[in-house]
C-alpha positions as CSV (number, residue, x, y, z in Angstrom):
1,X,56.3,-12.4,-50.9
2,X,57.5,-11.5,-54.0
3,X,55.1,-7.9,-56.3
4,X,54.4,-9.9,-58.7
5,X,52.6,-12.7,-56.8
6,X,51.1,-10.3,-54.9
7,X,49.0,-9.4,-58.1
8,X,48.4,-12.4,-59.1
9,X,47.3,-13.5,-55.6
10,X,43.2,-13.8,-55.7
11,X,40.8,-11.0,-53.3
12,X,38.8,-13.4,-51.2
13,X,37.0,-10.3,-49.7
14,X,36.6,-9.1,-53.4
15,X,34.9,-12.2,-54.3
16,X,32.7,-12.8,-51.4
17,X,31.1,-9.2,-51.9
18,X,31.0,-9.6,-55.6
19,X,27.8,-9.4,-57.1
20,X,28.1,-12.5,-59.4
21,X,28.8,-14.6,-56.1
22,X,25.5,-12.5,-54.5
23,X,23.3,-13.6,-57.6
24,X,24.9,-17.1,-57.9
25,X,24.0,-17.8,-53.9
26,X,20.5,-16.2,-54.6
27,X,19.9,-18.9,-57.4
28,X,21.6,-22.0,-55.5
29,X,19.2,-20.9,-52.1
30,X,16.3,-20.8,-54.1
31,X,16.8,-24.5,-56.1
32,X,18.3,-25.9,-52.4
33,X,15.4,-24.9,-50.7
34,X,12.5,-25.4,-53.3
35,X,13.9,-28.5,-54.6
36,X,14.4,-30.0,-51.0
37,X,12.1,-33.2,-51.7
38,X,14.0,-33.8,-54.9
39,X,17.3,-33.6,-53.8
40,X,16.2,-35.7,-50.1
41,X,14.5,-38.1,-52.5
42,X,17.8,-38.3,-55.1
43,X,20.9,-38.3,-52.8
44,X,19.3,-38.4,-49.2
45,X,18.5,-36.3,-45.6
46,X,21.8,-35.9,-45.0
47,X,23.4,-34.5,-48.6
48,X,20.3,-32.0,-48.1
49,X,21.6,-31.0,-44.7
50,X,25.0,-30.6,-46.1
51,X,23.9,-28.6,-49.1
52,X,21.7,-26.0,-46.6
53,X,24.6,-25.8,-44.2
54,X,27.2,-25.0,-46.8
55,X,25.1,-22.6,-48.0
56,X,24.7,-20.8,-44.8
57,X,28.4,-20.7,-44.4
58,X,29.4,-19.0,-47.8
59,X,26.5,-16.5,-47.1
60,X,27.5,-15.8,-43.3
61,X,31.6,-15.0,-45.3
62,X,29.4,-12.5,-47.8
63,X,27.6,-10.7,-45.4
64,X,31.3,-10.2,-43.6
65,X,33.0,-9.5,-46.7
66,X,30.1,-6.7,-47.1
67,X,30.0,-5.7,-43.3
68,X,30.4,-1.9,-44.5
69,X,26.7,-2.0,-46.4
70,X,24.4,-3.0,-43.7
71,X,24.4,-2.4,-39.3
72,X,24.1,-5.4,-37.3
73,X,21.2,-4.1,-36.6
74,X,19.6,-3.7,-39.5
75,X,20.5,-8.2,-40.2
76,X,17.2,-9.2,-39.6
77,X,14.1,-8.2,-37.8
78,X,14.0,-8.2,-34.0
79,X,10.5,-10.6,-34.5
80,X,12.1,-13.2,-36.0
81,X,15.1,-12.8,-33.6
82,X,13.1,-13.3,-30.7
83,X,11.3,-16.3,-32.2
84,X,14.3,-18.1,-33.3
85,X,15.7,-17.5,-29.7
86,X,12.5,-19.1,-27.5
87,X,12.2,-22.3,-30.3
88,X,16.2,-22.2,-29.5
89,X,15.3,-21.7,-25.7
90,X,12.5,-24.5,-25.7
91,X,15.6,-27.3,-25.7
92,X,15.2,-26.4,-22.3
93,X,12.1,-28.0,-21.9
94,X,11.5,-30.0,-24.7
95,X,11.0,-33.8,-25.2
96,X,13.5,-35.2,-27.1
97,X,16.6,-32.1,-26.6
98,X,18.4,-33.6,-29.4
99,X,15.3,-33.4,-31.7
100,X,14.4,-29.8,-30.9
101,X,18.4,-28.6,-31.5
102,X,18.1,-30.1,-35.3
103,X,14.8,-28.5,-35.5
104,X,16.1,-25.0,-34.0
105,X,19.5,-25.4,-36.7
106,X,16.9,-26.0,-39.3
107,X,15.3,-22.8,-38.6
108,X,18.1,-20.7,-38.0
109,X,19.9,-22.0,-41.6
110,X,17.1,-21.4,-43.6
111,X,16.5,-18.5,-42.1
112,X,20.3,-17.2,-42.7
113,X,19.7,-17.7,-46.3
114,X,16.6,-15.7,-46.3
115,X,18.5,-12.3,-44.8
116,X,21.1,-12.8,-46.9
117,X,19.3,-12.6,-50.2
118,X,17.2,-9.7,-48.3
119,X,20.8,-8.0,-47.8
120,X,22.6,-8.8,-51.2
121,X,20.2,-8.3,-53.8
122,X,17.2,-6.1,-54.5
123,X,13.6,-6.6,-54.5
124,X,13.9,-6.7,-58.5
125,X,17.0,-8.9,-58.6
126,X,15.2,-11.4,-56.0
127,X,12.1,-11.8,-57.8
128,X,13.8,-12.6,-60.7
129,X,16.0,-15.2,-59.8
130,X,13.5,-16.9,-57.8
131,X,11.0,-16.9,-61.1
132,X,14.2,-18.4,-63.1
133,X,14.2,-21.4,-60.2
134,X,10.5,-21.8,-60.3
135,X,10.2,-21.9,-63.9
136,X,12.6,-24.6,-64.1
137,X,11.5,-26.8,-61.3
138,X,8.0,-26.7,-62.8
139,X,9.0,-27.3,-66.2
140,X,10.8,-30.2,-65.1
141,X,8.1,-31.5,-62.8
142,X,6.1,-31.4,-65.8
143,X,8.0,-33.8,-67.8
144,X,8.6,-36.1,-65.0
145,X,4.9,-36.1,-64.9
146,X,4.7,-36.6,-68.9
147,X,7.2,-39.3,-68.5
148,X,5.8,-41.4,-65.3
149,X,2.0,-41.3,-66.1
150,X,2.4,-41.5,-69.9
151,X,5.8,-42.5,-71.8
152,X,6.6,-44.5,-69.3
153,X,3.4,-45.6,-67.1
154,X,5.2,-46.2,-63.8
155,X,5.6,-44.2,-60.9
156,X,9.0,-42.5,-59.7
157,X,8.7,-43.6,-55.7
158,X,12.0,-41.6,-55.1
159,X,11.0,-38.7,-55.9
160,X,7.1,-38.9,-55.2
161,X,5.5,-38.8,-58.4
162,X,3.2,-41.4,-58.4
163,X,2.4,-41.0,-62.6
164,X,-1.2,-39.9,-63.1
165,X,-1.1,-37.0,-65.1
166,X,-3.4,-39.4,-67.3
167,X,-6.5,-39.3,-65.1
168,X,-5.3,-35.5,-65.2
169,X,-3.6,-35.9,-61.9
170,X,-3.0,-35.5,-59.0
171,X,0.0,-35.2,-59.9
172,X,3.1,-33.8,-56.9
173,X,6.1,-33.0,-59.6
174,X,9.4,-32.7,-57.6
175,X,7.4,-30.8,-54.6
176,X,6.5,-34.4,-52.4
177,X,3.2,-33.5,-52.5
178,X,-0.1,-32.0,-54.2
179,X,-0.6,-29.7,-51.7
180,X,3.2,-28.6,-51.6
181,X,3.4,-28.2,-55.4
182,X,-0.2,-26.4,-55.4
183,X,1.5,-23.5,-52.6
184,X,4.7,-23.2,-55.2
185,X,2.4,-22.4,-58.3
186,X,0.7,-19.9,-56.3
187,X,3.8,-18.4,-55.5
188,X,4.9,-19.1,-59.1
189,X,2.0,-17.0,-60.3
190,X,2.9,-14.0,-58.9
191,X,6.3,-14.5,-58.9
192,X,5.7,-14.6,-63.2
193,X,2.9,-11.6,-62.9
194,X,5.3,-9.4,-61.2
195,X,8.1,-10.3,-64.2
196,X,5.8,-9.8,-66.7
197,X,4.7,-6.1,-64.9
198,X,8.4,-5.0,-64.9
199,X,9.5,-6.8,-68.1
200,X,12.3,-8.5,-66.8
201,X,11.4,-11.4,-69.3
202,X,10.2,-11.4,-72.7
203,X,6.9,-11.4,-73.0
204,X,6.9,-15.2,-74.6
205,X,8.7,-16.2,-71.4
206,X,6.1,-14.4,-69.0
207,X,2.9,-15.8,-71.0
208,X,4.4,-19.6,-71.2
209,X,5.6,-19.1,-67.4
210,X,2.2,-18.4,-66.2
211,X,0.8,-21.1,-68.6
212,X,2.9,-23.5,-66.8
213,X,2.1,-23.0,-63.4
214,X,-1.7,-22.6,-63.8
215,X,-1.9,-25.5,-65.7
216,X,-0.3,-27.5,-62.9
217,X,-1.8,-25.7,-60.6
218,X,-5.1,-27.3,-62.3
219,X,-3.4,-30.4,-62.0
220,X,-2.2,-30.8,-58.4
221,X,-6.2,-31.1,-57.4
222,X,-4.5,-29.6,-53.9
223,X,-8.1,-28.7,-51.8
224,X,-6.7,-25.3,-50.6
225,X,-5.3,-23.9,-53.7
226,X,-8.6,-22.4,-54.6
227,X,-8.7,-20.7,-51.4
228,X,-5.2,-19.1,-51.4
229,X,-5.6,-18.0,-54.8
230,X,-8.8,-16.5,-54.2
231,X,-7.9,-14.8,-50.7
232,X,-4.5,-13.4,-52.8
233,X,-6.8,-11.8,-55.7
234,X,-8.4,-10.4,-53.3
235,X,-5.6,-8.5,-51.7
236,X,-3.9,-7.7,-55.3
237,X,-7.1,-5.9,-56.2
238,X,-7.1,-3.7,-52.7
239,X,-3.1,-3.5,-52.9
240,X,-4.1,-2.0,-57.0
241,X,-7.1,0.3,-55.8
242,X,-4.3,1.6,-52.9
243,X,-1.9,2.6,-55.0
244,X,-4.0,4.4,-58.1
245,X,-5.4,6.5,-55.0
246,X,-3.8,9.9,-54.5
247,X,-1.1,10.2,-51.7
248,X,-3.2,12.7,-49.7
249,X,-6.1,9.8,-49.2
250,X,-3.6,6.6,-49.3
251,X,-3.5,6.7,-45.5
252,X,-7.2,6.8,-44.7
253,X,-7.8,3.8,-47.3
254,X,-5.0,1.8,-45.4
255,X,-6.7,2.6,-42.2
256,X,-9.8,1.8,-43.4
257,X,-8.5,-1.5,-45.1
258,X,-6.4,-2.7,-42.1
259,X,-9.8,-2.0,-39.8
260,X,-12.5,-3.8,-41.6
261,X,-9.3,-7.2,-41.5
262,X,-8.8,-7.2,-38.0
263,X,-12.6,-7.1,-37.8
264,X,-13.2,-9.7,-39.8
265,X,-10.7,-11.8,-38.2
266,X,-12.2,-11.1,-34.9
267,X,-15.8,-12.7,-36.7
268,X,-14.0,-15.5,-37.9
269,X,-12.5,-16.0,-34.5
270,X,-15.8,-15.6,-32.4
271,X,-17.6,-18.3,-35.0
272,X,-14.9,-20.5,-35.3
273,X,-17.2,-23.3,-34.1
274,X,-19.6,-22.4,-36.6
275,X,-17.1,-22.3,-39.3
276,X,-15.5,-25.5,-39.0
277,X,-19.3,-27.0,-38.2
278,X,-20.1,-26.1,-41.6
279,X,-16.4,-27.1,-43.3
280,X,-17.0,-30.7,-41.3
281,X,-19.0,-31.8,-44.7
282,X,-15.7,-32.6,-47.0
283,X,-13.3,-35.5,-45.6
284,X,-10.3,-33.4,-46.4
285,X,-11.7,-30.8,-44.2
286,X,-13.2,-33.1,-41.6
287,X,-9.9,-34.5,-41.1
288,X,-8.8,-31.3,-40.4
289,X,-10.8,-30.4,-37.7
290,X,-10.2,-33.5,-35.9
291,X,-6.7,-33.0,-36.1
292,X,-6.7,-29.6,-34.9
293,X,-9.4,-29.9,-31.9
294,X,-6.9,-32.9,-30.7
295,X,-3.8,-30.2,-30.9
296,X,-5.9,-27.6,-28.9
297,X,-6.1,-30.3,-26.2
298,X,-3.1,-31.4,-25.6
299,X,-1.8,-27.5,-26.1
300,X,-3.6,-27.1,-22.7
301,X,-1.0,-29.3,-21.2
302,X,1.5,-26.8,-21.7
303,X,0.0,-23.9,-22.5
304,X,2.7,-21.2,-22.3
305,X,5.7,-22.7,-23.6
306,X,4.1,-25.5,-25.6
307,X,6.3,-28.9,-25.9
308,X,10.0,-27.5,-27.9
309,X,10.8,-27.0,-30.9
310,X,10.6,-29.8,-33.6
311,X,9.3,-28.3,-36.6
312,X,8.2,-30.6,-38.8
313,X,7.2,-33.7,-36.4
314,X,8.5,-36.4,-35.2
315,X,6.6,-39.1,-35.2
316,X,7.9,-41.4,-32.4
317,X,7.8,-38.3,-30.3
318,X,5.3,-37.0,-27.9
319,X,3.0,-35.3,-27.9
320,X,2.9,-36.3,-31.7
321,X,2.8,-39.8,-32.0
322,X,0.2,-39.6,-28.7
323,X,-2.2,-36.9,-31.6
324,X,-1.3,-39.5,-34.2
325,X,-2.5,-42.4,-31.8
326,X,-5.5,-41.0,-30.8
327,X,-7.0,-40.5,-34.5
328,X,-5.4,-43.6,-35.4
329,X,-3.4,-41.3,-38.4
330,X,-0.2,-40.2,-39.4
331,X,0.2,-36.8,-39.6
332,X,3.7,-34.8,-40.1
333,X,2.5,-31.9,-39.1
334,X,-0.5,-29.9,-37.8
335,X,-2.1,-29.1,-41.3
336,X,-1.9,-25.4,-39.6
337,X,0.9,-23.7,-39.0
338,X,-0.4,-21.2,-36.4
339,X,-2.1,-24.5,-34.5
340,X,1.8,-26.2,-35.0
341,X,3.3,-23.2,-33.4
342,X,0.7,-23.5,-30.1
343,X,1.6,-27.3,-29.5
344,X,5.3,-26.7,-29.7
345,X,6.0,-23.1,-28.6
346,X,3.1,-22.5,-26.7
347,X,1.1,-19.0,-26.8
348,X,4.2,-16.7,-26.0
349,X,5.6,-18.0,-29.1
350,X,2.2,-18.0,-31.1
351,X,2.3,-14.6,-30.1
352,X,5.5,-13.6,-31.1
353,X,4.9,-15.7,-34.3
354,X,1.9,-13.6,-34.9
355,X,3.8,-10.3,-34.5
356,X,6.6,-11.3,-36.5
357,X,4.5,-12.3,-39.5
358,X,1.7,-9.3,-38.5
359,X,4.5,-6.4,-39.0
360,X,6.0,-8.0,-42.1
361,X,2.9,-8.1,-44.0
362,X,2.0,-4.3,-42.8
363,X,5.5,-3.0,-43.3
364,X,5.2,-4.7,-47.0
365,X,2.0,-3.6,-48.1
366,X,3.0,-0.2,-47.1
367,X,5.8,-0.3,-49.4
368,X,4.2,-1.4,-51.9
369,X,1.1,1.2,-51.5
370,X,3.5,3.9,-51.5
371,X,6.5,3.2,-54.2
372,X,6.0,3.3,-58.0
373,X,7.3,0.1,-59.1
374,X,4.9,-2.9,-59.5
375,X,7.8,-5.2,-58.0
376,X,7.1,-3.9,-54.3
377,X,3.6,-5.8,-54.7
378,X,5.8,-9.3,-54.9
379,X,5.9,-9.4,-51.1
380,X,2.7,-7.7,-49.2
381,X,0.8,-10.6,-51.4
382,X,3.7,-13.5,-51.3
383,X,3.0,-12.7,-47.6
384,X,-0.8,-13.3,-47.7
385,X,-0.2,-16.3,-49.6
386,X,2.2,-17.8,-47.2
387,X,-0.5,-16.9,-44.5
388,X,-3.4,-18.1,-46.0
389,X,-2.4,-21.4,-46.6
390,X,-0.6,-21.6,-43.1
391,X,-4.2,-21.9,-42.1
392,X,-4.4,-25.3,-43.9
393,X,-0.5,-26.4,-44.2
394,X,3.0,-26.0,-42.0
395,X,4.6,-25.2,-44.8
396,X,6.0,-21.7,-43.6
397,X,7.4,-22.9,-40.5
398,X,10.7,-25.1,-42.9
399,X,11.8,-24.8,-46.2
400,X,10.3,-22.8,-48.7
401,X,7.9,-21.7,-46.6
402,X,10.2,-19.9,-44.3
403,X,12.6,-19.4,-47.0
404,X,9.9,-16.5,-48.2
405,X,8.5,-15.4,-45.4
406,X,12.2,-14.5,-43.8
407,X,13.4,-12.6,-47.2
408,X,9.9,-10.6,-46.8
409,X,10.0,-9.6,-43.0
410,X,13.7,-8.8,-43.8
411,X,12.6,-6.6,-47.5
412,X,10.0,-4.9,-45.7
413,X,11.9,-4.3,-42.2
414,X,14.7,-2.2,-44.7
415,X,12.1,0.4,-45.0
416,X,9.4,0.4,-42.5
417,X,11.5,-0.7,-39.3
418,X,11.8,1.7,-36.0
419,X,15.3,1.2,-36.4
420,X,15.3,2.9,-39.5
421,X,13.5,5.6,-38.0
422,X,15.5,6.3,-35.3
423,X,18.8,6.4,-38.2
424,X,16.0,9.0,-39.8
425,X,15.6,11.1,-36.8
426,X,19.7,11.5,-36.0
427,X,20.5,11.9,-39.4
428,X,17.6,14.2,-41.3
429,X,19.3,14.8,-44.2
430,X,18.6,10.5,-45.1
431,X,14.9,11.4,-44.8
432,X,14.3,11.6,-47.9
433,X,10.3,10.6,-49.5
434,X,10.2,6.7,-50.1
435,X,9.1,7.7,-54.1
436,X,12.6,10.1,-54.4
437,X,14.4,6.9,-54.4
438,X,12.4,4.3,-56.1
439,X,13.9,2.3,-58.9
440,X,13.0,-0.6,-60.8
441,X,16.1,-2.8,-58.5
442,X,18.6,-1.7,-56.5
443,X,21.7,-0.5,-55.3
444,X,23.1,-3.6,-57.4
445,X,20.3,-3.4,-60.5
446,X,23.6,-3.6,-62.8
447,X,24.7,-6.7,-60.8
């Protein structure tokens, strides 16, 4: 081989760790993943498949190409390990094998392209490209809407817009559904909060981002969105009050905080009865709680390892199509992802579930209480989004959903994980006070 083609000859390794390919595969995750009902509805189940699978590939080459940066250790929390591993295991018992191994690929490829955005760009760098996605999907959501309901006045059936922004909605935009598109401009809004905060965008971007996804928010009518955005307030004004305390009383508040949740879960828990007695009023809700006192039966079939790994149902399948049956519905999920994760997983992997999504949210919000930068809040309150409505929706168990809630357990695992301790312990000199080495991005800000 001759010098001079030897210069001219391209670095594949170069390219695969080059931050332009790291913020190009952040973008193309974030529009494969949140435009999934578009892009099914435009070219088809399989072209989706193809597009999330491709995806996974290039990002397993740049996490090899950049095998120096990171442990194996360090890929991805041992939570979601372990879960991905008993939905992978439950083939063994499953109905339908076949089923449960494209549910369990699902899983495990969306949830490559979550740690490898956690591992190849910042906190900073993630936040921004996913608010340059979401501002695009809703803008154009929004003239689909314009166009269907009003220019036009006919519904778009492939891609679920049904056209009645002109009775002021509901109206789905490229999500599939209100109650899909409601979750993404709850996201949206923080997502566009936290841009604003850091001025990553002009303030005439920020203030006509936020516009936008409040105003479809209005417009989705979803039931729960009111609910999520309340619970999330909530938490942004105790993550605020956290972090303008002094360091020397930070850990007594988070003590105090984390307390007074567990205990009010525990109430919610011992009147559940009397809780959904009194939510039995509204149809939406009533259908609910129909739906999930059927899945609580039939979970005591198989209480421990539940039925396999589907994910989102299928229909023709037990025990789903017997659920459906009984309450003479069709239902695609569980309308509750914790209640969806019993049937098909069982309580050990409820529990593990739990853990995975328990330690992400306090390894977050401990970030977040004790670094400068407003961006850390982006994921201790993406995470009790994600949660809250996973009390109403599936959502975070495919797509999006998990999409988030991987990239958060992996963000917050970087810094709070016994792992990292353990590196902290052998090496002292690393130990260094979280605040030393906070900075508005990362290692790659410049990228």
């Amino acid at each position: 081989m001759s010098p001079a083609w030897r210069a001219e000859r391209p670095d594949v390794g170069a390219f695969l760790a080059s931050a332009d390919l790291a913020r190009a595969f952040t973008i193309a995750s974030f529009a494969a993943v949140f435009g999934a009902s578009a892009i099914r509805g435009l070219a088809g189940d399989v072209a989706y498949a193809t597009i999330l699978i491709g995806l996974a590939v290039l990002g397993g080459a740049v996490l090899v190409a950049r095998r120096q940066e990171f442990e194996v250790l360090h890929l991805a929390p041992t939570t979601l390990a372990v879960f991905a591993a008993w939905a992978g295991a439950s083939v063994l018992w499953s109905t339908d094998a076949l089923l449960t191994v494209a549910g369990w690929a699902a899983l495990v490829v969306v949830s490559i392209l979550g740690i490898v955005i956690g591992h190849v760009r910042d906190a900073h760098q993630s936040v921004r490209a996913l608010g340059d996605v979401l501002r695009w999907l809703l803008a154009a959501s929004l003239v689909l809407e314009v166009l269907s309901g009003i220019l036009w006045d006919t519904p778009i059936p492939f891609l679920g817009i049904r056209g009645d922004i002109d009775e002021l909605g509901p109206v789905q935009g490229l999500f599939g559904s209100r109650n899909d598109l409601g979750v993404v401009t709850v996201i949206a809004l923080l997502t566009f909060l936290v841009e604003w905060r850091t001025r990553s965008v002009s303030p005439g971007t920020a203030a006509g981002s936020v516009i936008l996804a409040a105003l479809l928010a209005v417009l989705s009518g979803s039931p729960t969105i009111i609910v999520v955005a309340v619970t999330t307030a909530v938490a942004a004004v105790a993550l605020a009050l956290i972090r303008a305390l002094p360091p020397r009383r930070r850990r007594a508040a988070q003590l105090s905080l984390g307390g007074a949740v567990i205990a009010l879960l525990a109430l919610a828990w011992a009147q559940r009865s009397a809780i959904a007695g009194a939510l039995d009023g509204r149809a939406d809700l009533s259908l609910r709680t129909d739906l999930w006192g059927e899945i609580l039966r039939f979970s005591d079939y198989r209480p421990v390892a539940g039925f396999g790994w589907f994910g989102p149902w299928a229909p023709r399948e037990a025990p789903f199509s017997a659920v459906n049956f009984i309450l003479g519905q069709d239902h695609a999920s569980a309308l509750n992802a914790y209640l969806d994760v019993l049937l098909q997983l069982g309580w050990a992997g409820l529990l593990v579930f739990l853990v995975l999504c328990a330690l992400a949210l306090a390894r977050a919000w401990l970030v977040a209480g004790e670094r400068r930068s407003v961006v850390h809040t982006w994921a201790p309150l993406t995470l009790v989004a994600l949660l809250t409505v996973s009390l109403f929706e599936s959502s975070v168990l495919s797509g999006s959903g998990l999409l988030l809630l991987v990239l958060c357990a992996v963000r917050a695992g970087q810094s709070r994980s016994w792992r990292e301790r353990l590196d902290r312990r052998a090496d002292p000199r690393s130990g260094l006070p979280a605040d030393a080495t906070d900075t508005q991005g990362g290692p790659e800000s410049a990228g």
